[in-house]
N, C-alpha and C positions, 0 to 999 in steps of 0.2 A: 417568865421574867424574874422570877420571886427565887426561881434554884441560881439564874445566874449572878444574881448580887448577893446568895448566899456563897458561891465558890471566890469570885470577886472580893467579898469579905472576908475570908478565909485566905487566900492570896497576901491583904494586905497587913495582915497579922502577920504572916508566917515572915519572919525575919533572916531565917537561912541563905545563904549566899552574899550578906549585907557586907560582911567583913573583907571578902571577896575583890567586892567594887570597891571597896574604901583601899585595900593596899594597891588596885591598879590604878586609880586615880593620886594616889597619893605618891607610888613609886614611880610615874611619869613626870609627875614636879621633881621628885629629888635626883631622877637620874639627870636628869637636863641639870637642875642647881650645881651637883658632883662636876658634871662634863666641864661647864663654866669654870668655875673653881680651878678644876685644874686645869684648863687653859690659860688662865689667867695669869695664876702661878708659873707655869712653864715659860710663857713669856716673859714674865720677872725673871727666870733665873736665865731667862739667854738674854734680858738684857744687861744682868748682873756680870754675868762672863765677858760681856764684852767690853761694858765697862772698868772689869778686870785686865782684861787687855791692854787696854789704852794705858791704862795705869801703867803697867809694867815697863809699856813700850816708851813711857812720858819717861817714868824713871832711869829706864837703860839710857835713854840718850843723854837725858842730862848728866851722866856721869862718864857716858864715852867721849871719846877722844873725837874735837871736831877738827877736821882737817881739810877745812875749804876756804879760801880767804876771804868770804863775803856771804852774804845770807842765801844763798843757793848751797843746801849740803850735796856733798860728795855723793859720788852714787855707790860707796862703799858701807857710807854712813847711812843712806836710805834704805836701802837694802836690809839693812842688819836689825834697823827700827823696825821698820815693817814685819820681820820675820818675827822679832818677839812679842809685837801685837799680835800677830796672825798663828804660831805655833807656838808662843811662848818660849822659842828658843833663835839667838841672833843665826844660827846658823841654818835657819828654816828647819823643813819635819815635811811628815806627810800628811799630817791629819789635824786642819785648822783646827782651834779651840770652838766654831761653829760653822756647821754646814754652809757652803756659798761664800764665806769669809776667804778672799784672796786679798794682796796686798795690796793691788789697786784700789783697793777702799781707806786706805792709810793713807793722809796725808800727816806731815810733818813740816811744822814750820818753825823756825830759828827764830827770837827777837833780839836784834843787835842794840846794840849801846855803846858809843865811838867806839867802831870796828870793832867790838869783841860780844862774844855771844850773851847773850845774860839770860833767856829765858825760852824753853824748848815747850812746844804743843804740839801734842799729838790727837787727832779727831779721824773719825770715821767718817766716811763721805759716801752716798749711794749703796752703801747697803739695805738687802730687803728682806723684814722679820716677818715668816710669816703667822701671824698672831689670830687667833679663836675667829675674827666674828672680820677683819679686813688684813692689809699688807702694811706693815711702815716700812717708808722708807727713811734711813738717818741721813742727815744734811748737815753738818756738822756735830755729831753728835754720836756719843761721848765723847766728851773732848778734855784732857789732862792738860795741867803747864807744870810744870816743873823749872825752879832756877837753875841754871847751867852751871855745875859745879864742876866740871870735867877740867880735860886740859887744852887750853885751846892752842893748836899747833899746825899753822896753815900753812901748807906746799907750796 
């Protein structure tokens, strides 16, 4: 009994391998903290782009030409909104600014004031971001207004 609590004591002396378990325990917290991190991040910057988007697509409309006689825009005018939310260009692309982002997620609505435009929103509808830890889906959001500073010229 007397040799095994002297090898036992000698065991809990010897400190070898200690540094070992401190970087596996410790590099299991930080790579998870990292992972987070940048997941976190990534999802800020796609929701950064999109509400980059919206922006653009608030702005191109409010300076284009509206050409519908009433708050139902033209489907020339939709068209053209949507593509530069969705590729950053009125005349569409092939490679959304984010994965899954089609125009059907665009909507765009006119606000009139006696018969003439005065202020243009543009918001994302039922898009789904897929983020670290669940799914968002946007439900109006982002959403841009812009005042209507175009020319208004209805057919």
């Amino acid at each position: 009994m007397k040799r095994i609590l002297q090898v036992f004591g000698r065991l809990c002396r010897d400190r070898s391998g200690n540094a070992m378990m401190e970087f596996a325990i410790g590099a299991g917290v930080l790579v998870a903290a990292f992972t987070g991190t940048f997941q976190f991040g990534y999802t800020f910057y796609q929701y950064n782009s999109l509400s980059n988007g919206v922006n653009q697509g608030a702005r191109y409309a409010a300076m284009r030409v509206y050409d519908s006689p009433n708050s139902t825009p033209s489907q020339g005018f939709l068209t053209a909104v949507k593509n530069m939310v969705v590729y950053g260009d009125p005349a569409g692309g092939a490679t959304p600014i984010l994965p899954g982002l089609t125009t059907a997620h665009v909507n765009v609505v006119p606000t009139f004031t006696n018969n003439v435009p005065t202020l243009i929103t543009v918001s994302i509808n039922g898009y789904q971001l897929d983020a670290a830890v669940k799914t968002i889906t946007f439900i109006n959001k982002p959403r841009a207004s812009f005042v209507y500073q175009g020319f208004y010229s209805p057919y």
